[in-house]
C-alpha positions in Angstrom: -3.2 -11.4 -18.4 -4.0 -14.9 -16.8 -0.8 -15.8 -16.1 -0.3 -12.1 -14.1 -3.4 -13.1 -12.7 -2.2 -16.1 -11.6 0.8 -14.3 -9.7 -1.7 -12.3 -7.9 -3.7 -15.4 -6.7 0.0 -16.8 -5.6 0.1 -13.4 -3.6 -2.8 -13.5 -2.1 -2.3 -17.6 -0.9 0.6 -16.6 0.3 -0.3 -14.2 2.6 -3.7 -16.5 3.5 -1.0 -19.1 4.7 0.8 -16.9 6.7 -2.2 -15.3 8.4 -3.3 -18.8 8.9 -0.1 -19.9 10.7 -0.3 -17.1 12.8 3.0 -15.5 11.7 4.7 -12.7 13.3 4.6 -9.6 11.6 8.3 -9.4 10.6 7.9 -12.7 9.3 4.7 -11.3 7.2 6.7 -8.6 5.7 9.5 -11.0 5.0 7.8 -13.8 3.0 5.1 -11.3 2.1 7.3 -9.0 0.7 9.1 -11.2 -1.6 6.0 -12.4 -2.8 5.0 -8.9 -3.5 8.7 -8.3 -5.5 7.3 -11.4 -7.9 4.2 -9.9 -8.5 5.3 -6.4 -9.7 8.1 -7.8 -11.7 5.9 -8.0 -14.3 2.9 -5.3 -15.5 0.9 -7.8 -16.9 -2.3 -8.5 -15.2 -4.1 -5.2 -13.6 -7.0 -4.7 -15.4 -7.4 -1.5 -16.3 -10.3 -0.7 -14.6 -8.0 -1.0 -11.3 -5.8 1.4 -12.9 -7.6 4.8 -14.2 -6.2 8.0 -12.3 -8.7 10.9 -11.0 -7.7 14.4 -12.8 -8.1 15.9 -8.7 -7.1 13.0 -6.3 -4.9 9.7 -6.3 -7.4 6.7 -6.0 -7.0 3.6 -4.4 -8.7 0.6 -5.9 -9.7 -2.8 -3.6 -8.3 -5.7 -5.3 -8.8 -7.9 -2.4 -10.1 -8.4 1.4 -9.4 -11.2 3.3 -13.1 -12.5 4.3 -11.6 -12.8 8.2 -10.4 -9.2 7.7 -6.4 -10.1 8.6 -5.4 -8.1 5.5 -6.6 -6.6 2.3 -4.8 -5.5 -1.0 -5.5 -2.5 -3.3 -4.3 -0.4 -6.1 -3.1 2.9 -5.8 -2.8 5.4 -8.6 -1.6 8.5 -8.7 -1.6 11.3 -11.5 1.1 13.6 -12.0 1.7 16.0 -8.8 -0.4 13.9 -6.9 0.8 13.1 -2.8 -0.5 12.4 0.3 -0.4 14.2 3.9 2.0 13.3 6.3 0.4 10.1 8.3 0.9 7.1 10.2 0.5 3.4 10.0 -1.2 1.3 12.9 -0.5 -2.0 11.1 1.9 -3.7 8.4 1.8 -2.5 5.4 3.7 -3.8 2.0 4.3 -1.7 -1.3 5.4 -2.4 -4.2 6.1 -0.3 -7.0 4.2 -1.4 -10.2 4.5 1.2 -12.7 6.3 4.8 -12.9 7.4 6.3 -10.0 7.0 6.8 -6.5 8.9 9.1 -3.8 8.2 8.3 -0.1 8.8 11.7 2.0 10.0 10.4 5.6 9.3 12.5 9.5 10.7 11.4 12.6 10.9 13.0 16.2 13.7 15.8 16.3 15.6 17.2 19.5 12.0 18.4 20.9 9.9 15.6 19.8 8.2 17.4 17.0 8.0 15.7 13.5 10.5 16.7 11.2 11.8 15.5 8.0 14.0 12.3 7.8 14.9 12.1 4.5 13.3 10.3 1.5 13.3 7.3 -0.6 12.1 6.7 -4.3 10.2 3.3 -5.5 10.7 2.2 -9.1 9.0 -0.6 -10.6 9.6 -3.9 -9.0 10.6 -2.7 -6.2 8.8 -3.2 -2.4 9.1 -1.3 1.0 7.9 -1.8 4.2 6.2 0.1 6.8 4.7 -0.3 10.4 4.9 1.0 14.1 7.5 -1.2 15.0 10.2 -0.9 11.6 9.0 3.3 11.2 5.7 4.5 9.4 5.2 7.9 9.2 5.6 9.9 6.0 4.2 11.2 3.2 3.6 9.7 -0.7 3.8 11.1 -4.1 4.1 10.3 -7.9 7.6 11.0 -9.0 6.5 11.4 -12.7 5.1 14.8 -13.6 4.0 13.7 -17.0 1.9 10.5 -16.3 0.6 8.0 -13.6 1.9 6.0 -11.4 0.5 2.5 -9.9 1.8 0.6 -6.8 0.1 -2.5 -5.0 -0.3 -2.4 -1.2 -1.4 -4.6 0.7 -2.5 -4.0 5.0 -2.6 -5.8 7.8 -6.3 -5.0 8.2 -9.4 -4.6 6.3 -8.9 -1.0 4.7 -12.7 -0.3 4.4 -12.9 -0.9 8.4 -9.8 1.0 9.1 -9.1 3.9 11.6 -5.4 4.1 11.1 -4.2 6.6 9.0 -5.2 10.3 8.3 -5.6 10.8 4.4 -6.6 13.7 2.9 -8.6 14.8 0.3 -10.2 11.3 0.9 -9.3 8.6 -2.2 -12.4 7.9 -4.4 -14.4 5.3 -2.9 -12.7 1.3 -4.1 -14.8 -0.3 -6.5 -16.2 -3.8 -6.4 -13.9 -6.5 -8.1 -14.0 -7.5 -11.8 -15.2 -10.8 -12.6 -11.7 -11.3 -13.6 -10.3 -10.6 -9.8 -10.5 -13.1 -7.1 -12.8 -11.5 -4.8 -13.4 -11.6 -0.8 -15.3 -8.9 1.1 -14.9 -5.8 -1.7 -18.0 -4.5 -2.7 -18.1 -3.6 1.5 -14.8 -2.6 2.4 -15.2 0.7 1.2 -13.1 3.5 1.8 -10.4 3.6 5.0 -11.3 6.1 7.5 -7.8 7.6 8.9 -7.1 9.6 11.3 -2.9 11.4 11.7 -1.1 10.2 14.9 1.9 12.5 16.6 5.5 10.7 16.7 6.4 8.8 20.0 9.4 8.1 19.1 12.4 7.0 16.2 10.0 5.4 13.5 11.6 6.0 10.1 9.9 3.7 7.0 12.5 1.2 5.8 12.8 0.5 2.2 13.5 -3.2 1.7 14.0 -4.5 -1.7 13.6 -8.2 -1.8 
């Protein structure tokens, strides 16, 4: 456990630096992606408490807020059959696949500008995607596995408990405050992101990028 924890400290300095050096965003999902690939390469350091599924709803757990709000990190974990709505991103965003199985169900404009399906793409463990206005973001997320959970790390270009990006529904269970165990920033005040779903302006398609 402390050496997976020590991974996740390296992941979060790593994204500190680049927030700190102002970097552009594609250079943020670049060096903060691979980052991410080292860090779920292993499943050795979530505590568990970070990783207990909801019978009804996928949960998301903080694991981190930057205390200047330039990004945050959380757990999400879904029990069999569980997905998301269709929704949009109004930042970066990085996944990476953790444990089980994840299938990401892409929309895009067709021929009359109304979302439509734009095929899909399926995270196993150790692998990372990308998503934001600029490389594509809207789609919907859901555990492969119908027989047991699934766990992926994401971390956003904003502070998810301030949030008004997305539309999720039925809303995740409220984050809980960081183990004594976790490095800690803002959590036990992020709360919960408040989203809201945002029609497609044009070709925006999620891009899986494996590092």
């Amino acid at each position: 456990m402390a050496e997976g924890l020590d991974r996740f400290r390296q992941f979060l300095c790593q994204l500190t630096k680049l927030c700190d050096a102002g970097a552009e965003e594609h250079d943020i999902i670049e060096h903060g992606g691979a980052s991410l690939r080292g860090l779920v390469a292993e499943d050795d350091w979530l505590p568990p408490e970070f990783a207990e599924p909801d019978a009804k709803h996928y949960r998301q757990y903080l694991l981190y807020c930057d205390p200047l709000e330039r990004f945050s990190v959380v757990s999400f974990v879904w029990g069999p059959g569980q997905r998301t709505p269709v929704h949009d991103h109004t930042v970066w965003g990085l996944i990476g696949m953790l444990r089980g199985s994840e299938i990401a169900r892409n929309y895009g404009p067709d021929a009359d500008s109304r979302l439509a399906p734009d095929g899909e793409d399926r995270l196993t463990p150790g692998m990372v995607a990308a998503v934001s206005p600029r490389i594509g973001d809207i789609h919907s997320v859901e555990n492969a596995l119908a027989d047991r959970p699934s766990i992926s790390i994401h971390a956003y270009g904003a502070n998810i408990g301030g949030w008004r990006g997305m539309s999720l529904s039925p809303r995740p269970a409220r984050p809980s405050p960081s183990s004594p165990d976790m490095p800690t920033g803002c959590s036990p005040t992020c709360g919960t992101a408040r989203r809201r779903c945002a029609p497609a302006s044009g070709p925006r398609r999620p891009r899986l990028r494996q590092y």
